[in-house]
N, C-alpha and C positions, 0 to 999 in steps of 0.2 A: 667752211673755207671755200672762197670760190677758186675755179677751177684755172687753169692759166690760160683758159680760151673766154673768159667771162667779165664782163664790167665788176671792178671793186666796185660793193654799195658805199664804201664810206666816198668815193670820188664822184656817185652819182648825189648823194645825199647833201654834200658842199655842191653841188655844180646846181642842187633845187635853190637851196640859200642864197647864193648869186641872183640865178634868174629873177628871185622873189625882189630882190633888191632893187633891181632895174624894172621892174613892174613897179614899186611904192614912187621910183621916179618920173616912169611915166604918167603917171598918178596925178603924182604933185606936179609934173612941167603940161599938165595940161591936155597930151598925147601929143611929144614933140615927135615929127618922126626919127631925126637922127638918133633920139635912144634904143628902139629899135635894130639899130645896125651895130649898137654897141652891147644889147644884151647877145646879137651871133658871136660877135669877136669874143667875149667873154666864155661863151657856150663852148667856140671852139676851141679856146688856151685850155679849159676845162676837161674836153672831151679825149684832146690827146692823151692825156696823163691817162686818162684808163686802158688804153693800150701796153704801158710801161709792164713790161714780164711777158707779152704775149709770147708763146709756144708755137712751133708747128707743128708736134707730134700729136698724139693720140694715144690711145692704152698702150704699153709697153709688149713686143712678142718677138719671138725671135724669126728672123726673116730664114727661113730654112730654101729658101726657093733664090739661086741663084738671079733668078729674074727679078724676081720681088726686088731683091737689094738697089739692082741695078738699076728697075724704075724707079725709084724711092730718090737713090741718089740723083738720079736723071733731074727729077724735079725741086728738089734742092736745089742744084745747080743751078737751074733758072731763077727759081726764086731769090738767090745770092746774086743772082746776076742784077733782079730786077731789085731788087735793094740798092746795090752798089750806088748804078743809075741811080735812084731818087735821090742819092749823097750829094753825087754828083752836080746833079740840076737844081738843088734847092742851094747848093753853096756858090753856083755859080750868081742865082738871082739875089742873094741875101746883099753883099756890096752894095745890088743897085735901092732894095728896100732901106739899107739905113743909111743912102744918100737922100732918099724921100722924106724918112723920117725926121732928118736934119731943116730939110727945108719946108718942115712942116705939112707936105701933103700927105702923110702916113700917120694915124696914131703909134706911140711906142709900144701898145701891147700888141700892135702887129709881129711888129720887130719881136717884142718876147716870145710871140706864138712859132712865129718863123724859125728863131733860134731854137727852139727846144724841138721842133719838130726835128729839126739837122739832128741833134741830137739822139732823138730816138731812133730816124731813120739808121742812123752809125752805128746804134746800138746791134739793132734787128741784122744789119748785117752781117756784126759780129758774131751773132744767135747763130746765124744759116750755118754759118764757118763752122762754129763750134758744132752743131748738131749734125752736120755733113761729115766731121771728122770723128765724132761719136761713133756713128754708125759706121765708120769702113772699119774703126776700132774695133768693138763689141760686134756687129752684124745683128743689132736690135735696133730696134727704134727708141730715145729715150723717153722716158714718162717724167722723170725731171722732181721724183717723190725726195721728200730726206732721207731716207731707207733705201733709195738707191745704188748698188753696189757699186768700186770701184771700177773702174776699164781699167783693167793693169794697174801702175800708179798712178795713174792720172784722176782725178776726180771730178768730172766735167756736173759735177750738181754744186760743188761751189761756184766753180768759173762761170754760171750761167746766173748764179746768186750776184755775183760781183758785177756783173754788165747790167743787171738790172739796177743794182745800185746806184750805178755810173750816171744813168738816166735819174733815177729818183732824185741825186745829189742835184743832178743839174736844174731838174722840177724846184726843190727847192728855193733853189737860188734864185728861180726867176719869181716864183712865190712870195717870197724874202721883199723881193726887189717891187712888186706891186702893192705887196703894203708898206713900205716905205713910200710908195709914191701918193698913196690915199692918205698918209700921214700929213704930208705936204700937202694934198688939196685941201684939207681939212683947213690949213691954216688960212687956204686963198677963200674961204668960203665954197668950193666947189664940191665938198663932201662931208657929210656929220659924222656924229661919233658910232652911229650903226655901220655905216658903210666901213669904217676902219676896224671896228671890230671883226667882221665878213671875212675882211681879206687877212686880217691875223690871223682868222682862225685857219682858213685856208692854205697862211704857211704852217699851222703847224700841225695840220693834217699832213703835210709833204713831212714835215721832221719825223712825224711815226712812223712815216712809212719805210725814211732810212731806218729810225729803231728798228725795225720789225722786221727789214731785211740785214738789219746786224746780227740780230738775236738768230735768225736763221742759220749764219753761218757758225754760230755759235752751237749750234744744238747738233746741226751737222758733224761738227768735228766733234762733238761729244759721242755722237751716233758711230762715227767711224772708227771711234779709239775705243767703241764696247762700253762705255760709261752708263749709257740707257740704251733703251731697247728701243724697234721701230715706231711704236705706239706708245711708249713716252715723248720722242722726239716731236711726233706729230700735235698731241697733246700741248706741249710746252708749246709751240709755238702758236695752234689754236689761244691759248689762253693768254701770250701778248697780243694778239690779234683782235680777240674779243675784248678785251679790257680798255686797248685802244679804242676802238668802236665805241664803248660805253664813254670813252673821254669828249670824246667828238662829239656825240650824241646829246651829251650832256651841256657844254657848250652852245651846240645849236639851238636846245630848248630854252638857256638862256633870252638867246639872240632873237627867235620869235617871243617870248616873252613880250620883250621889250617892245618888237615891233609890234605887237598884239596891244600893247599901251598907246601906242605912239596912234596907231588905227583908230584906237576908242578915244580918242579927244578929235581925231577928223570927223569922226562920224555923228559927236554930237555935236561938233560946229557945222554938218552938213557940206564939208569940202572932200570928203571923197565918196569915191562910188563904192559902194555894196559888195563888188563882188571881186575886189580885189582883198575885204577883210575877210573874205569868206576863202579865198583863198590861201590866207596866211593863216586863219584857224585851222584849215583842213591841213597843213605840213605841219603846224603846232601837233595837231592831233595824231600826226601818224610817227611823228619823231617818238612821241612818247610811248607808242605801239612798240616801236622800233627798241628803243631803249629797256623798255621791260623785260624785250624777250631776250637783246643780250646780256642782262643782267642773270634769266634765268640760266641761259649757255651758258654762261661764266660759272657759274654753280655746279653747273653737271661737269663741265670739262674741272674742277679743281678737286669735286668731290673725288673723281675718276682719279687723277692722279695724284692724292692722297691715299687710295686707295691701293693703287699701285705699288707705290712708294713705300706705304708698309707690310708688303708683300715678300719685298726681299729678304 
């Protein structure tokens, strides 16, 4: 499970799929430059989403040093501050982006990149709040585990489950909203039916992500009512995690399949270059590295808690 200071691979793994995408067209357009500027924007809609859960804590300890607390909170403080601001300045500019994008000098996935950023940034601010109030609460730093104890009655490891959602939902939606849109260029002739499968997939890599932070809060409140133990909760949630992964995975090997066909009829008509098949065989090749070994994680985390499970 990565760590909440770490890129998810399954959001680095679609954001290969993409790029690969916009390679087979600079391919086939010849080397236009403008695609170029439209595999950044794509890289960048991409890239935010793996920030979505960022933390600012570290290993959990209790601040026993009156100062310790103080500088901790000290820096909080700023960093709440400097959140605030980026709220601030990206809603102020957003108006004038989707007055551009109306009169055509902006693409729209600017505009989607834009809005979800506001979004995360509001998120992350909410984060600072919350973990700034954490700590004057508790006098720890949180580590933000499902095993996490309560602060009094409050339970600041769902509330923190829930603001990441808030973002994932809105990922979604803008996800949702880009393959709908490659649906329609399909129809103008401006994209095939690879490129629309891409960004399916795409959304529904964001849809597991909501699963996957439902199930969290789910396992949580199992956690907190005594129903299972720390290391079932952890478990349970490892194994929608990885399971998803295998979905996605599996999906994507599809998707180079196909492009891996579509390659082998350019190359024996001698219309593409070498080394962009070579490239698509090589993410063919490492998906399916990828894929095995979550298959085999998938095996140890269920054997494990079956193992568990009849233990009680």
């Amino acid at each position: 499970m990565p760590s909440e200071h770490e890129p998810d691979p399954r959001f680095l793994e679609n954001l290969e799929w993409q790029l690969s995408g916009e390679l087979r067209k600079l391919n086939r357009s010849g080397g236009n430059h403008r695609l170029g500027v439209r595999v950044l924007k794509i890289a960048a809609l991409m890239l935010v989403s793996i920030g979505v859960g960022a933390g600012a804590m570290g290993a959990s300890h209790r601040l026993q040093d009156s100062w310790k607390k103080e500088l901790l909170e000290t820096r909080l403080a700023v960093q709440l501050e400097i959140a605030q601001h980026r709220v601030e300045a990206q809603s102020e500019a957003i108006e004038q982006i989707r007055e551009e994008v109306r009169l055509g000098l902006r693409q729209p996935l600017e505009l989607e990149q834009e809005e979800f950023q506001i979004a995360q940034a509001e998120s992350m601010a909410e984060l600072m709040q919350l973990i700034l109030e954490e700590i004057r609460e508790s006098g720890q730093e949180p580590l933000g585990q499902l095993s996490s104890p309560l602060v009094g009655d409050r339970d600041f490891v769902s509330e923190r489950i829930q603001l990441q959602m808030q973002v994932a939902r809105r990922n979604l939606e803008s996800r949702q909203g880009l393959a709908d849109k490659m649906r329609s260029d399909r129809q103008t002739g401006t994209a095939d039916d690879i490129d629309v499968r891409g960004w399916d997939l795409s959304a529904r890599e964001a849809e597991l992500e909501v699963d996957a932070l439902t199930k969290r809060l789910e396992v949580r409140e199992a956690y907190v009512n005594s129903e299972i133990t720390a290391v079932e909760a952890e478990l349970t949630v490892l194994e929608v995690e990885t399971q998803n992964r295998i979905t996605l995975l599996t999906q994507q090997q599809e998707l180079y399949a196909s492009e891996l066909d579509e390659f082998r009829e350019m190359e024996e008509a001698g219309t593409t270059v070498p080394a962009y098949a070579r490239q698509v065989r090589m993410y063919h090749a490492d998906i399916e590295q990828r894929l095995r070994l979550a298959e085999t994680e998938l095996g140890i985390i269920r054997r494990e808690l079956e193992r568990r499970g009849g233990s009680r």
